[in-house]
KEKE-3310 file (N, C-alpha, C; in steps of 0.2 Angstrom, whole numbers, plus 5000, padded with zeros to 4 digits):
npx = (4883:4899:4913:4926:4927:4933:4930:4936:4951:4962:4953:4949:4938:4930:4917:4905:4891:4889:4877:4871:4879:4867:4862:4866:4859:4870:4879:4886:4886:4898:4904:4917:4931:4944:4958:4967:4979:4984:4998:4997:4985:4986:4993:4980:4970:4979:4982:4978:4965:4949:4937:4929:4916:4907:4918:4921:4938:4948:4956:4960:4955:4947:4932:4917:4902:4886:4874:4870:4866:4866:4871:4882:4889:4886:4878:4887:4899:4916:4928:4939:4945:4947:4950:4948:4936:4933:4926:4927:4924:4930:4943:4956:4952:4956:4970:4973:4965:4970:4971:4959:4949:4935:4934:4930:4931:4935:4933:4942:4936:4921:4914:4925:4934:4937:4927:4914:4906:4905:4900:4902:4906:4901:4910:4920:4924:4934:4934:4938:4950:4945:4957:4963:4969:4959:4968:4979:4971:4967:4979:4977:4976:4988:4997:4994:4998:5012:5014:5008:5019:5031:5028:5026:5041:5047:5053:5061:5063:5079:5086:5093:5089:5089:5080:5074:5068:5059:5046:5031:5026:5040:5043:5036:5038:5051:5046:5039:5047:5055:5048:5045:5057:5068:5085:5094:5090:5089:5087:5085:5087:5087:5083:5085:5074:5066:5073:5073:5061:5057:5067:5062:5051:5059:5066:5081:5092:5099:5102:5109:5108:5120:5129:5147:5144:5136:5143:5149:5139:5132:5129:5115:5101:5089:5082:5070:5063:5054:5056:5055:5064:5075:5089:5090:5087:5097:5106:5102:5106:5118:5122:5117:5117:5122:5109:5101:5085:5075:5063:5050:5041:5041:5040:5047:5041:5045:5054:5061:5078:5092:5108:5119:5132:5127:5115:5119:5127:5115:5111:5122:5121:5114:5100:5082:5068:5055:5039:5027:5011:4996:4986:4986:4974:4969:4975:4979:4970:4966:4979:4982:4975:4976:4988:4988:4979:4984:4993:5008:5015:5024:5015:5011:5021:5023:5014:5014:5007:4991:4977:4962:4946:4943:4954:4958:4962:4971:4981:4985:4988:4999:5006:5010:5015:5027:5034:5031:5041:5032:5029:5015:5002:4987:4969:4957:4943:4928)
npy = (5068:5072:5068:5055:5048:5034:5033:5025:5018:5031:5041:5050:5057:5072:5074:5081:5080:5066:5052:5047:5032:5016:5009:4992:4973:4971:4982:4998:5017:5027:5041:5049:5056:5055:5051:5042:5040:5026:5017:5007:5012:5019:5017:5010:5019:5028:5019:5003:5003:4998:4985:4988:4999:5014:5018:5022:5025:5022:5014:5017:5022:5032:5037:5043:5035:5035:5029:5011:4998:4986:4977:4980:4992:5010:5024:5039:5032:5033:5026:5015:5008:4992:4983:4971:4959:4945:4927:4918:4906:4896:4886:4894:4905:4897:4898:4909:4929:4933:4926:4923:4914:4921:4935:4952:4969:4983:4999:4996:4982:4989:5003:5015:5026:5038:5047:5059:5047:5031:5015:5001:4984:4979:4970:4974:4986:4996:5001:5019:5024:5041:5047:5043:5051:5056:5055:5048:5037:5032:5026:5012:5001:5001:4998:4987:4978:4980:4974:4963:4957:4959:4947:4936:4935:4931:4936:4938:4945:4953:4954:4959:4973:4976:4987:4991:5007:5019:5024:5023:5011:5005:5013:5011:4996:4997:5004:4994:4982:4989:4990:4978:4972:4973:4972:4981:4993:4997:5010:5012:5023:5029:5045:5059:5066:5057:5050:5059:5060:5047:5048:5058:5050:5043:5033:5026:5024:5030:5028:5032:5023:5023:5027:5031:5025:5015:5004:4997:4991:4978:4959:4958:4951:4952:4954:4966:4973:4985:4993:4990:4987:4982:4981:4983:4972:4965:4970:4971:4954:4953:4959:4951:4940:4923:4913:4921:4928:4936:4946:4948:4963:4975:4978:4977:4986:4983:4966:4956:4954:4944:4944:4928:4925:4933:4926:4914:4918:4920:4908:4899:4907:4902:4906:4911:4917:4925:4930:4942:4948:4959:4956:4948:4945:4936:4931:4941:4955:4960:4964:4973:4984:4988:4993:5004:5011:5015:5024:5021:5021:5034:5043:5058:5064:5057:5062:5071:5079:5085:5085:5093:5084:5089:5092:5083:5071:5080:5079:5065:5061:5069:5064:5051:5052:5057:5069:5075:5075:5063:5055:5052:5055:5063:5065:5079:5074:5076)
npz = (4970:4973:4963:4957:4942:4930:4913:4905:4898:4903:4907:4915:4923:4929:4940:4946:4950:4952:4951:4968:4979:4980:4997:5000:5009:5022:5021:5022:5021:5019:5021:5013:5020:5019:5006:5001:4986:4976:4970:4961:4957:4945:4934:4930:4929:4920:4908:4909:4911:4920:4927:4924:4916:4917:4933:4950:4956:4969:4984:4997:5008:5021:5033:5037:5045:5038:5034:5038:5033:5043:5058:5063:5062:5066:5062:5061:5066:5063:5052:5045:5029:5021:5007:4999:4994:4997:4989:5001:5000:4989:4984:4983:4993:5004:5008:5006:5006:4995:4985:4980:4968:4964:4969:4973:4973:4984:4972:4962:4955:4960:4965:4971:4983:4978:4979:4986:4994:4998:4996:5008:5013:5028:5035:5029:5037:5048:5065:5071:5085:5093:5093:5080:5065:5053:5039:5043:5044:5031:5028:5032:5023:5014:5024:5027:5019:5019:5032:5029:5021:5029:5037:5027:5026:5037:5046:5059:5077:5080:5068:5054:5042:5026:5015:5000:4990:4991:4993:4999:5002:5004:5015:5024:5027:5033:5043:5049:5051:5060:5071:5074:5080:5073:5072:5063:5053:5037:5022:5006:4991:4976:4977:4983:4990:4994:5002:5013:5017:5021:5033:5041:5045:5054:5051:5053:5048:5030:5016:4999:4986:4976:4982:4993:5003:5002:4996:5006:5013:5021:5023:5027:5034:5029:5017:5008:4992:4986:4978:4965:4954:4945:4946:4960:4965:4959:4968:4981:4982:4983:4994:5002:5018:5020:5017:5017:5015:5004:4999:4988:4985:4976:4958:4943:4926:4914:4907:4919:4920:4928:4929:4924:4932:4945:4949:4951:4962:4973:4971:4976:4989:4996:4993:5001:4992:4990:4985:4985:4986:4990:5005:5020:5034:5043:5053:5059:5060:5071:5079:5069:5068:5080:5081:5072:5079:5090:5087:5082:5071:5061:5049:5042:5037:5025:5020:5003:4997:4995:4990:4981:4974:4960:4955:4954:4940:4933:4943:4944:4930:4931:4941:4935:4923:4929:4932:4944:4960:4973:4989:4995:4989:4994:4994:5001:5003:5011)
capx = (4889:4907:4918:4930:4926:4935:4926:4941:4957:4968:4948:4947:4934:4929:4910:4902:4885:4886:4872:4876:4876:4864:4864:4864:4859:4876:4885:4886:4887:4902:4905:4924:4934:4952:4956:4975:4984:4990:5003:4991:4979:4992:4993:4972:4967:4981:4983:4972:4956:4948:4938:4921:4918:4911:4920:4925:4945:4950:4954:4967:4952:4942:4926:4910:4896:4881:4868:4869:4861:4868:4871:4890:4893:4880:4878:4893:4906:4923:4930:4941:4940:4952:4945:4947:4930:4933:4921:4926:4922:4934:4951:4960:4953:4960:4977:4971:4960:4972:4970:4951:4945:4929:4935:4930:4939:4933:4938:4944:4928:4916:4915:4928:4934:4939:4920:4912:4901:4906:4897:4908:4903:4902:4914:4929:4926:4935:4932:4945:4949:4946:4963:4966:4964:4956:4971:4983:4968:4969:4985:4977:4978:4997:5000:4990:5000:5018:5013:5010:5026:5036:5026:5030:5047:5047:5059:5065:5068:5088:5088:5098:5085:5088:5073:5075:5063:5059:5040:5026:5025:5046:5045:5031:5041:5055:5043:5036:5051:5058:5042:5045:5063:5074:5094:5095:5085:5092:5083:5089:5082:5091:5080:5084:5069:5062:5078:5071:5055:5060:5072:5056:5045:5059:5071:5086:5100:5095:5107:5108:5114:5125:5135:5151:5142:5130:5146:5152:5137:5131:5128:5108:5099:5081:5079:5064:5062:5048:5056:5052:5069:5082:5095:5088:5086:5103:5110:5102:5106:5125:5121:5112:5119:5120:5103:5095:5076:5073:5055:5048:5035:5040:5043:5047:5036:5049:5057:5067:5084:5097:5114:5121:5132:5121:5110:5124:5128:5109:5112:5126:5119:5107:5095:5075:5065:5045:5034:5024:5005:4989:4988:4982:4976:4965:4980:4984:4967:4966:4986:4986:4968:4977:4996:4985:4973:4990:4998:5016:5019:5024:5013:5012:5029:5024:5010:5018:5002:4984:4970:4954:4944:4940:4961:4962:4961:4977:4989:4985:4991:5007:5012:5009:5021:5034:5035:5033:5042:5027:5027:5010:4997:4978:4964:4955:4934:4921)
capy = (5069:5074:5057:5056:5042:5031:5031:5022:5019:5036:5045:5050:5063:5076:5072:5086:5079:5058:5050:5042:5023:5013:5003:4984:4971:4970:4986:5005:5021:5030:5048:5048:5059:5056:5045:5040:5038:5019:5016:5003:5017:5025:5011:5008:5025:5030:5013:4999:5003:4994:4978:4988:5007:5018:5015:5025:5023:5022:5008:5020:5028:5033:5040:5042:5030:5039:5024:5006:4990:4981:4978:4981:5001:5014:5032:5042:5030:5035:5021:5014:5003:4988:4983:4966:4956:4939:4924:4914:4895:4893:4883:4898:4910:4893:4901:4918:4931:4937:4922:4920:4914:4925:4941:4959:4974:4990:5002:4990:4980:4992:5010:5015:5031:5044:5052:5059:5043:5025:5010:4995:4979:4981:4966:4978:4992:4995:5005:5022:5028:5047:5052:5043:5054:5053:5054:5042:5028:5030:5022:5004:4993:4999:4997:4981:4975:4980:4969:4955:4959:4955:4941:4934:4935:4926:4940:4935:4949:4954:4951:4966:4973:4980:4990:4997:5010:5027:5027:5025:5005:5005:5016:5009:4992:4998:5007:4989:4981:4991:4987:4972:4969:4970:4976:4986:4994:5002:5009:5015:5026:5036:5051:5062:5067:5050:5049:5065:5059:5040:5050:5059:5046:5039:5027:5030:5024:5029:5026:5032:5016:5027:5031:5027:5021:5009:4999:4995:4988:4970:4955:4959:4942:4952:4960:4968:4976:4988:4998:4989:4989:4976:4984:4984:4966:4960:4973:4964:4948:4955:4962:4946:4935:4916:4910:4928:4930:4942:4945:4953:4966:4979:4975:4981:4986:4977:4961:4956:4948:4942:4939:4925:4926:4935:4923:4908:4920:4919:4901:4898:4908:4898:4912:4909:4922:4925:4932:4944:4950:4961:4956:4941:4948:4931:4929:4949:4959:4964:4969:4980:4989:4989:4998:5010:5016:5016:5029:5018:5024:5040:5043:5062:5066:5054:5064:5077:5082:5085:5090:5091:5079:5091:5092:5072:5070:5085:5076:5058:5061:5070:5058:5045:5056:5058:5074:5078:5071:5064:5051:5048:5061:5061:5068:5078:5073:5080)
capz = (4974:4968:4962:4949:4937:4926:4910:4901:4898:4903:4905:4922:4923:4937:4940:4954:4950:4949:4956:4975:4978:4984:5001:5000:5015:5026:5019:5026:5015:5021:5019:5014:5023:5018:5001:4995:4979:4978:4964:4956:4951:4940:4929:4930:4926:4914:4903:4905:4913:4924:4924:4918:4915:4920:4939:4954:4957:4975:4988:5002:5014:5028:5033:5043:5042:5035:5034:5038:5033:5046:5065:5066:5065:5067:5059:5064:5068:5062:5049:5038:5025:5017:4998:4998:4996:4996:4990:5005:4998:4983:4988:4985:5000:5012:5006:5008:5002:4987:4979:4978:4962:4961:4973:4971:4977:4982:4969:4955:4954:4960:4966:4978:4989:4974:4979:4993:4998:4996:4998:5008:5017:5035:5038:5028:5041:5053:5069:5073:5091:5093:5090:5075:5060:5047:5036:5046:5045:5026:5028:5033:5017:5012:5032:5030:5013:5022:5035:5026:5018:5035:5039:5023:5028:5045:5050:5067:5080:5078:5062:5050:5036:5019:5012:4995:4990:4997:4995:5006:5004:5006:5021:5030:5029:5036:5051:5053:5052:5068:5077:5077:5082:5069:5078:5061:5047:5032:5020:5001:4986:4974:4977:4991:4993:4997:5010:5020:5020:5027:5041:5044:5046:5060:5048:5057:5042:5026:5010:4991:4981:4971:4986:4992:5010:5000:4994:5013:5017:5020:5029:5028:5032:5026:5011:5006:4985:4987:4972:4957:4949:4942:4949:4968:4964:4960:4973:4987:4979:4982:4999:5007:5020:5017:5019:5017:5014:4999:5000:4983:4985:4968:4952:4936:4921:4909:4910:4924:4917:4933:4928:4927:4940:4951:4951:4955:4970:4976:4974:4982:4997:4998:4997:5001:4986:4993:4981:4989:4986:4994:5012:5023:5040:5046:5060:5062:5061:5079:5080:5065:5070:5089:5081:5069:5083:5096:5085:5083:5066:5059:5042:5039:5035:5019:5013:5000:4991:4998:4983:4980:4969:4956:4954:4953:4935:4934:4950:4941:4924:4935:4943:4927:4918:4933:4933:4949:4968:4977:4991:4996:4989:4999:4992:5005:5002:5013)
cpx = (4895:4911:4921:4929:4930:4931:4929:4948:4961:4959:4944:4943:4931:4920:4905:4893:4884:4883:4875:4873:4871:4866:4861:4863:4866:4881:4882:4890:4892:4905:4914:4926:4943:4955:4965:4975:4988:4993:5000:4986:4981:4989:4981:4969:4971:4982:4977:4967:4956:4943:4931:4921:4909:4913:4923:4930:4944:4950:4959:4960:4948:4935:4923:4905:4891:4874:4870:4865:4863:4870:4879:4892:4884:4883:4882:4899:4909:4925:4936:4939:4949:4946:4944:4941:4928:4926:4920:4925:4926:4941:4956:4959:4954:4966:4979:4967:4962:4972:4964:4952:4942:4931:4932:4932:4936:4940:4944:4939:4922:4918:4920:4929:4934:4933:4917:4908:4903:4901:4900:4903:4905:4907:4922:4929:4930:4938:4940:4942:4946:4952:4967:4963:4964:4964:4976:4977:4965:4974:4984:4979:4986:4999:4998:4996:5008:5018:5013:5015:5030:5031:5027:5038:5049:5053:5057:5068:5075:5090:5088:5093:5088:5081:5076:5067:5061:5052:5036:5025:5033:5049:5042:5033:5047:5054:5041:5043:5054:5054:5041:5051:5070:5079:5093:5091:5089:5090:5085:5086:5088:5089:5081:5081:5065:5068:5076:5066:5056:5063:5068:5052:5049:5066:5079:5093:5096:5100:5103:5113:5119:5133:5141:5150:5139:5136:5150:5147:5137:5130:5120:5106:5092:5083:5073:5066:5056:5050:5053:5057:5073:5088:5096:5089:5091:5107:5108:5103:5115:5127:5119:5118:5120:5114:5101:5091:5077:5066:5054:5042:5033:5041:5044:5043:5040:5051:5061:5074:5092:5103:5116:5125:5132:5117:5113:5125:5120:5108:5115:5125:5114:5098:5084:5071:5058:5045:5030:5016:4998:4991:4982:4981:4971:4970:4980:4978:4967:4974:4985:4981:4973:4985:4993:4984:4979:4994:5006:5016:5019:5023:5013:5015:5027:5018:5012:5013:4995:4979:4966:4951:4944:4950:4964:4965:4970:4984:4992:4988:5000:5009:5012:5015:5029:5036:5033:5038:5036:5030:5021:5005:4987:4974:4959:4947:4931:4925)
cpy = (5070:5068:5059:5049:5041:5030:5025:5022:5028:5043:5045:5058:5066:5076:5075:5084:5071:5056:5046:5036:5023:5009:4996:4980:4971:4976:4994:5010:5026:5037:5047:5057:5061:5049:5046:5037:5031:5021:5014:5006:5019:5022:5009:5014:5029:5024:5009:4997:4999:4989:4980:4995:5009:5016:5022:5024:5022:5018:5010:5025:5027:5036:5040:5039:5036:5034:5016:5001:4985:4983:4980:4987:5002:5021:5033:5040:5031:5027:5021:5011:4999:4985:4980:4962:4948:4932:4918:4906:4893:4889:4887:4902:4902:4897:4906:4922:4934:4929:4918:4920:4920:4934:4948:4964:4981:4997:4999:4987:4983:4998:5008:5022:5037:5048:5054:5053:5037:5020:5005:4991:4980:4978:4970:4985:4992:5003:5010:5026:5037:5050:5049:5047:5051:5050:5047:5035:5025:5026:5014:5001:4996:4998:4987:4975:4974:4976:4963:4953:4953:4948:4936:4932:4931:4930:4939:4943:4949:4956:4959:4966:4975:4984:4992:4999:5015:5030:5026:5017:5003:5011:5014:5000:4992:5001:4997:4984:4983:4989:4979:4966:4971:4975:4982:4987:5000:5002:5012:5015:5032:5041:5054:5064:5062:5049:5051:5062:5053:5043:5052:5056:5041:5033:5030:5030:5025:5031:5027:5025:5016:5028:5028:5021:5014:5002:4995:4990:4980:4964:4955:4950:4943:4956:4961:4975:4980:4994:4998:4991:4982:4977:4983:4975:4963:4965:4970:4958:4951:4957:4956:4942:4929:4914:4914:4927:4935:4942:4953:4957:4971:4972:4979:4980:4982:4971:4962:4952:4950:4940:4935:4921:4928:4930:4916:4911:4918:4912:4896:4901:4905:4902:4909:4917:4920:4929:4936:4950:4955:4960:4949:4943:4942:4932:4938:4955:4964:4967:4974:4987:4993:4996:5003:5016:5019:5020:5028:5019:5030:5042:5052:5067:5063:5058:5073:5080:5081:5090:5089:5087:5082:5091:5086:5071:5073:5081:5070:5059:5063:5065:5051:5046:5059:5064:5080:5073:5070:5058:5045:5056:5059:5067:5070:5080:5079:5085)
cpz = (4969:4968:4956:4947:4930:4921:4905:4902:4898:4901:4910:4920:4929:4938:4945:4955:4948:4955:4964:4976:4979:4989:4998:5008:5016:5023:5021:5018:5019:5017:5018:5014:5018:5010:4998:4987:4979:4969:4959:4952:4947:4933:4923:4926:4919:4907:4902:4908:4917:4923:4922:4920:4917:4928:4942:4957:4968:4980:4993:5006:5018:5028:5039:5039:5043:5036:5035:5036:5036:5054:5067:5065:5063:5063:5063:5066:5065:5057:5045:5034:5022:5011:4998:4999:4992:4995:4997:5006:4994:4989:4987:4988:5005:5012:5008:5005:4994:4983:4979:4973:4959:4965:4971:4975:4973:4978:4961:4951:4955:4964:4973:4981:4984:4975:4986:4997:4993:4999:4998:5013:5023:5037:5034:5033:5046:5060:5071:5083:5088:5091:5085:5069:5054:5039:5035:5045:5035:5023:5028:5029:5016:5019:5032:5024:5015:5029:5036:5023:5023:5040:5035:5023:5032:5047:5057:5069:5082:5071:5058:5042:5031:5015:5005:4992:4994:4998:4999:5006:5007:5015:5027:5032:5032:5043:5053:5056:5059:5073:5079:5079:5077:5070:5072:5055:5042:5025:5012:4997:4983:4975:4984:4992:4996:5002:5014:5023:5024:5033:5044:5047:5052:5056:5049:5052:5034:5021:5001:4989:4979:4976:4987:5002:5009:4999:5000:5015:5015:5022:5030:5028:5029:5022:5008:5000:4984:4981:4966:4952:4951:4947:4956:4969:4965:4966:4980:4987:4983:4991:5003:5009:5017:5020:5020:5016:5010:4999:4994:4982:4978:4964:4948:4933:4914:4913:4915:4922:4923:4928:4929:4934:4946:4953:4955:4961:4975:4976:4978:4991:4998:5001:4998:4997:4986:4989:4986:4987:4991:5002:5013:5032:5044:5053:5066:5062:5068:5081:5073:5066:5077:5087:5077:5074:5089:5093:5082:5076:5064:5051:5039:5037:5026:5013:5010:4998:4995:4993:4983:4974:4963:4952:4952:4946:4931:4937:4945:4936:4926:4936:4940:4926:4924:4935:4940:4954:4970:4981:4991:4994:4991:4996:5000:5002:5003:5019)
residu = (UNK:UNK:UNK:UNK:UNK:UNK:UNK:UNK:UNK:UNK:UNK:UNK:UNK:UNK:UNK:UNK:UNK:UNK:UNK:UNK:UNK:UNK:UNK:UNK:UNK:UNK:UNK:UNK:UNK:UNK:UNK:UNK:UNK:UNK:UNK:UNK:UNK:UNK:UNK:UNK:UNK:UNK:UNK:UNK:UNK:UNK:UNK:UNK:UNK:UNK:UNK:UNK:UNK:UNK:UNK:UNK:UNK:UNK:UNK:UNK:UNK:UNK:UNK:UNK:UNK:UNK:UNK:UNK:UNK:UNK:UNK:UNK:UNK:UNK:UNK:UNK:UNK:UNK:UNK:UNK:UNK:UNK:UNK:UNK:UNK:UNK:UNK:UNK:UNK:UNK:UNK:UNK:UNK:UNK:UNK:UNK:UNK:UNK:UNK:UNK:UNK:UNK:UNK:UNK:UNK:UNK:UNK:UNK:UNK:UNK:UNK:UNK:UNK:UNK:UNK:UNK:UNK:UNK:UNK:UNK:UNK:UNK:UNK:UNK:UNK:UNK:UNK:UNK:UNK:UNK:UNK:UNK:UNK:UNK:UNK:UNK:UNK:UNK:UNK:UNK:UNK:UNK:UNK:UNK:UNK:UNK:UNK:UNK:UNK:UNK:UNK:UNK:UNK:UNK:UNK:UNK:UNK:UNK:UNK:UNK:UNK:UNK:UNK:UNK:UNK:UNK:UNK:UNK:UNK:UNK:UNK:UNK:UNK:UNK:UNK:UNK:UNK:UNK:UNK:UNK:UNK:UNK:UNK:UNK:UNK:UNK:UNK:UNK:UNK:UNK:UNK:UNK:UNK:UNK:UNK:UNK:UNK:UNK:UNK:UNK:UNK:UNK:UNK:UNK:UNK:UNK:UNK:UNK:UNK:UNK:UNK:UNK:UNK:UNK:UNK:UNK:UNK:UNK:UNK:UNK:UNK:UNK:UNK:UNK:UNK:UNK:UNK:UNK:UNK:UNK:UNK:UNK:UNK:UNK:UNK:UNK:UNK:UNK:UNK:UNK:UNK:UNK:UNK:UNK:UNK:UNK:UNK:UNK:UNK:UNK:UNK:UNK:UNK:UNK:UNK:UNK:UNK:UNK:UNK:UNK:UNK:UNK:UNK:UNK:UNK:UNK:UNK:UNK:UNK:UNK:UNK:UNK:UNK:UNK:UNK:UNK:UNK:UNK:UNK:UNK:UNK:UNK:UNK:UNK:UNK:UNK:UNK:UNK:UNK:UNK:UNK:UNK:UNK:UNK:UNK:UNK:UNK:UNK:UNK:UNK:UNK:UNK:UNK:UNK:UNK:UNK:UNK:UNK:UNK:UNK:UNK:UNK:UNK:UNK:UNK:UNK:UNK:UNK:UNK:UNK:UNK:UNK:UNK:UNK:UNK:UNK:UNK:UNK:UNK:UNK:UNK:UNK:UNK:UNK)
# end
């Protein structure tokens, strides 16, 4: 099969002939149709490798079932897949599954979607209508991750967002956001081209930082940090109600150092600062299968880039070095 493989740190290679998995009891061999670029991979493939070599990247896709060893899909159903594969006994999956002990995770810990044919445990599939496509169902885990996000939150229907960030986790929290109440959603990225795309995708107020709009605003009781910037940081801090919710989904690659009287303001407002990881869908499986397959968001406004595998190796080193505008770039498989 054709699969692009990690053989190392920053030694992604185009592979037209590596062997294809084998099935295990309770897992299905899924032809991948549709396979996203998460952000995480950047890092994994260009710096510090992953947790054992050689490995196939990819935890953002779709497919068709090819073979089963199990009763719960059959050859030809339509799928997705979420990565997470928790050990289910430790005392940190009671908590959730991102803080299992022993976990593994398609595409980190063992092969994931970057190839024609993946092999996933039947319990991470999940079943697509007919008219969902293949691309859009590639979306689940950052739809599942952005989710968790506003759950995180306890954002209450009414309630006045902040988003920063204009890429595909910052966009897709500002669509969940709306979907679930909230009076107003405002979304803000230095890049206008992550504006267009946000407007696109339906984010009806959308703000440069720099501008002279951004320094009007305020009053937000949610803020949600999906940039991964300091700056984003104290700016919602400056920007937040009294008794806001700041819910942290980026980060920085350096330190983070809060000034200090930014940080007496975050005091003073008595702010609540959630830390936010992976996804917990014990409560939420059945509603995020149900708003995927219902069509209720608007994803391929966000895919800027659409390549073939043999091209991965080329895009990925790009979008390391920055040197392009991308959103969301999807690899299309079979």
């Amino acid at each position: 099969m054709r699969a692009l493989v990690l053989h190392g740190p920053g030694a992604l290679k185009y592979e037209p002939g590596w062997v294809a998995p084998a099935l295990a009891e309770g897992t299905a061999l899924v032809r991948v149709k549709a396979s996203g670029i998460c952000g995480s991979d950047l890092p994994r493939v260009m710096q510090t490798g992953a947790y054992h070599h050689p490995l196939i990247p990819g935890h953002e896709f779709s497919g068709t079932v090819v073979e089963a060893r199990s009763a719960a899909v059959r050859p030809g159903d339509r799928v997705t897949v979420l990565p997470i594969i928790p050990c289910g006994h430790c005392p940190g999956c009671q908590v959730g599954p991102f803080h299992c002990t022993h976990y593994d995770f398609v595409g980190s810990r063992r092969d994931g979607g970057f190839a024609e044919y993946c092999v996933v445990p039947t319990e991470n599939l999940f079943p697509l209508n007919p008219s969902t496509t293949d691309e859009a169902a590639a979306f689940i885990e950052p739809l599942a991750v952005t989710l968790h996000a506003l759950r995180r939150s306890s954002m209450p229907p009414g309630a006045r967002a902040l988003v920063f960030g204009g890429g595909a986790i910052g966009i897709l929290i500002a669509q969940w956001a709306k979907l679930l109440g909230a009076s107003e959603v405002v979304l803000a990225d230095l890049r206008a081209e992550s504006l267009q795309v946000a407007a696109a995708c339906g984010i009806e107020r959308t703000v440069n930082p720099r501008s002279e709009e951004f320094t009007r605003l305020g009053g937000f009781t949610h803020i949600f940090e999906a940039a991964g910037s300091t700056a984003a940081l104290i700016s919602g801090i400056e920007l937040a109600a009294p008794r806001a919710t700041f819910t942290i989904v980026g980060r920085e690659v350096n330190d983070t150092v809060i000034p200090h009287p930014v940080f007496e303001r975050l005091m003073r407002k008595e702010m609540d600062v959630k830390g936010c990881w992976g996804y917990d869908l014990r409560q939420d499986r059945a509603f995020l299968l149900e708003t995927l397959n219902a069509g209720r968001f608007v994803l391929a406004p966000m895919i800027t880039h659409r390549v073939e595998l043999a091209d991965g190796p080329k895009m990925i080193a790009d979008m390391w070095r920055k040197s392009m505008f991308y959103c969301k770039v999807m690899f299309t498989v079979s």
